[in-house]
N, C-alpha and C positions, 0 to 999 in steps of 0.2 A: 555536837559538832562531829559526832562519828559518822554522822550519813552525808558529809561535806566532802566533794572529791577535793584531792589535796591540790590539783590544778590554781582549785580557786582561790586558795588558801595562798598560794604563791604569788599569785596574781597579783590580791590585794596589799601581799606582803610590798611587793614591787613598787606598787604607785603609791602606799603611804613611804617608802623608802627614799625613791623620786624625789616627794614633794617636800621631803626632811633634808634631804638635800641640798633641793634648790635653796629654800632656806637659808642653812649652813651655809650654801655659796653666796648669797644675799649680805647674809649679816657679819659677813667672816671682811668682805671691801668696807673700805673707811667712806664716810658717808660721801667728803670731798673728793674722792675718788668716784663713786659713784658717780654725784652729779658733774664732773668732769669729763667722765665717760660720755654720757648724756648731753652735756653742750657741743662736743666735740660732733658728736653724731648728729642732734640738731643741727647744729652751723651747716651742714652738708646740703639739707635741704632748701630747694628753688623758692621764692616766695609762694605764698598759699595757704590755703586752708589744708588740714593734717586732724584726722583724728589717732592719738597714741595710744597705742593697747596697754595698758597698766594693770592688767590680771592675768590670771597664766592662763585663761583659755583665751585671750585676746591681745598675746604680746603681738607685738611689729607697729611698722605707721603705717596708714592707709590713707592714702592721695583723696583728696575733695575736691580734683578737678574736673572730674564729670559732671555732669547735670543733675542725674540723682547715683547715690551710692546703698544698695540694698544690703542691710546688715543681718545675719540670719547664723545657722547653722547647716552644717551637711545632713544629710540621711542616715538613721541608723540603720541595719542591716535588714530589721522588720517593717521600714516604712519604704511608701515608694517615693522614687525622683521625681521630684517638682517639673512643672513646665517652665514657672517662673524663673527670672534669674536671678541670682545673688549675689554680688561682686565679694563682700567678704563673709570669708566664714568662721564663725569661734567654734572650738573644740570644745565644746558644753558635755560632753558622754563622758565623764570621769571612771565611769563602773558601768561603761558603753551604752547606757541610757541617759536622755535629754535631763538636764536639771532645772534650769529656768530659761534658756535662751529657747525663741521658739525657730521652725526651720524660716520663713520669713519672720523677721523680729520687730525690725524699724527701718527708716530711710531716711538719708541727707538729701536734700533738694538745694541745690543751688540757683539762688535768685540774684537776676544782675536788674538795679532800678537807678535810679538819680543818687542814694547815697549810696552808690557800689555794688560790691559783693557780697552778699550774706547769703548763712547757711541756715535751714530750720529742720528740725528732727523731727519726725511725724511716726507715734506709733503704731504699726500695719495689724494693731487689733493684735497683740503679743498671749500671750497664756498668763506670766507674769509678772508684764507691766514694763515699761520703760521708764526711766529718772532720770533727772537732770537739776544737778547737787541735790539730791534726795527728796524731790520733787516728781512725783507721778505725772508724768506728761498724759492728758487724754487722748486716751484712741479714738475718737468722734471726732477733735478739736482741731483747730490751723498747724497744731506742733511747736515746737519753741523756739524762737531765735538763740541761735548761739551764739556763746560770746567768747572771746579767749580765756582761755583755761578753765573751763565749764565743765563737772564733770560727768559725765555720762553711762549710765549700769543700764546693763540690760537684765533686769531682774531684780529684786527688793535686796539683795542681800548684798550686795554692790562687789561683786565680786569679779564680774566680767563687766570690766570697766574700760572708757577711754577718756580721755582730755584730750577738748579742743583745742586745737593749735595755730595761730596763726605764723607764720615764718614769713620774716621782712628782709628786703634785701639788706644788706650791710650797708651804712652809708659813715664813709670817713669825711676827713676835710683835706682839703688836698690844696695846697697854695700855689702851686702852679696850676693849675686848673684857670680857665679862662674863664668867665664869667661872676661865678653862686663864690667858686672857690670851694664847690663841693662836689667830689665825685661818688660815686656808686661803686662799691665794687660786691660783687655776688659772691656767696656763700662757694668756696672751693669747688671745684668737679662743676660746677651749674651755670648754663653760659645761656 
C-alpha cells in the first residue's frame, strides 16, 4: 500500500463511511416510522404508474407517464455522451466505474388497449441483464408486463432496484354525495 497516493485512500475511506452511515440512519428509524414516512409520501402522488427506486444508486420516484421511459446510467468521465436519451439515471460509479447498470439499460413502454393501461419493461440488450422478481427478462423477447409491486433490478445482484407502483385515487364514501354516495377525493397537493 505504500505506492497508494493517500488521496485514494481517503476517498474510499469516505464512501465506505457514507454508506455506514446511511445505514446507521436507516436502522437507527422505528420500522413504523419508516413505513409512515413512506405512506405519507406516497399518498402525495396523482394516480399512475410509478416506478420507486429502493437502492441507493436508484432512490426517488420516477413518473410512468410518458410513453416510453429510458432507464440507464450517465457517462463516466472516459466514455463518450450518447445520442440517445435517457430519462432516468442511476448513479451505478460507486468507485467512478460502471458496476452493472448499463448507459442505456432497459425501457418502460406504455401501452393503452381495451383492458387499460399497462406497462412492459424490455431489456435494451443490457451488459448484465435485467430482472423482474429475480427473474432474467430477455433481451430478444416482448419484455414483461408489470404488475403492482413487481420488483425490478437492474443487474443480478439486485441492488439498483425499483417496485412498481401503481397509485389510485382516494376514494371515501360520502353521504351527502348525490348519486353512488361515493365521492373521490385525490391524494393532497394533486388536483
Amino acid at each position: 500500500m505504500d505506492d497508494i497516493d493517500p488521496i485514494f485512500l481517503e476517498i474510499d475511506k469516505l464512501i465506505r463511511l457514507a454508506r455506514l452511515r446511511e445505514i446507521e440512519f436507516i436502522m437507527g428509524m422505528d420500522v413504523v416510522e419508516r413505513v409512515h414516512e413512506m405512506r405519507a409520501a406516497l399518498g402525495r402522488l396523482g394516480p399512475g404508474a410509478y416506478l420507486l427506486g429502493t437502492g441507493p444508486s436508484t432512490v426517488g420516484i420516477v413518473s410512468l407517464h410518458a410513453e416510453t421511459v429510458v432507464l440507464g446510467r450517465p457517462p463516466t468521465l472516459v466514455e463518450q455522451p450518447l445520442r440517445e436519451r435517457v430519462d432516468c439515471h442511476a448513479a451505478d460509479t460507486l468507485y467512478f466505474v460502471p458496476r452493472e447498470i448499463s448507459r442505456i439499460h432497459a425501457k418502460v413502454i406504455r401501452q393503452t388497449g381495451r383492458g387499460g393501461i399497462r406497462h412492459v419493461l424490455v431489456d435494451l440488450h443490457s451488459t448484465c441483464g435485467t430482472f423482474v422478481n429475480g427473474m432474467r427478462v430477455a433481451p430478444d423477447g416482448l419484455g414483461v408486463v408489470l404488475e403492482h409491486g413487481d420488483v425490478i433490478s437492474l443487474g443480478p445482484s439486485q441492488t439498483s432496484t425499483y417496485v412498481y407502483y401503481r397509485a389510485q385515487p382516494v376514494v371515501q364514501y360520502d353521504s351527502t354525495a348525490r348519486g353512488s354516495g361515493v365521492s373521490h377525493r385525490w391524494p393532497q397537493g394533486v388536483r
